[in-house]
C-alpha positions, 0 to 999 in steps of 0.5 A, spaced: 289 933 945 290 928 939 293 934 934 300 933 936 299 925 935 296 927 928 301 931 926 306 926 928 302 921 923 302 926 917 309 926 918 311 919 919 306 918 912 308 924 908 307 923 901 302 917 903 297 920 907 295 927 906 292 929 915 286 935 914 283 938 921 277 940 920 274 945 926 267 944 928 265 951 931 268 954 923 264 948 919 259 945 922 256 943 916 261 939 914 261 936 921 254 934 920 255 932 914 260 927 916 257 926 922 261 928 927 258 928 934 264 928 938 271 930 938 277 929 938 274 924 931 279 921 925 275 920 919 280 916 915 277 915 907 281 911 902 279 913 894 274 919 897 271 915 901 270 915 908 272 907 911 274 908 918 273 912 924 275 914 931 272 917 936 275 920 942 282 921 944 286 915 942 293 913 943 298 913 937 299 905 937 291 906 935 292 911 929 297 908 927 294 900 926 288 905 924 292 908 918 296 902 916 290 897 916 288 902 909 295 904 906 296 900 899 303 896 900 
């Protein structure tokens, strides 16, 4: 339900922020590595390292200030 919102954002952004989905029933040690317990969860990293995250279906308003707040200006 967030993957359209995710989309948007991945084209709003493009060439700024590079969006991945990640499905958990294919990955699940990537999920466990990441800690994932819930989805819909964003994880936003910054440099490869994970600075943020949002668990549960969120509105754009909310990614949107999530991504800004670790964009470089």
């Amino acid at each position: 339900m967030i993957a359209p919102l995710v989309d948007e954002l991945a084209k709003l952004y493009a060439g700024r922020v590079r969006c991945l989905k990640l499905n958990t029933d294919e990955s699940p040690n990537k999920a466990t590595e990441y800690g994932i317990r819930s989805i819909p969860t964003v994880l936003i990293f910054k440099k490869g390292e994970k600075k943020d995250a949002i668990v549960g279906a969120v509105s754009k308003a909310t990614l949107v200030a999530t991504v800004e707040k670790y964009l470089d200006r």
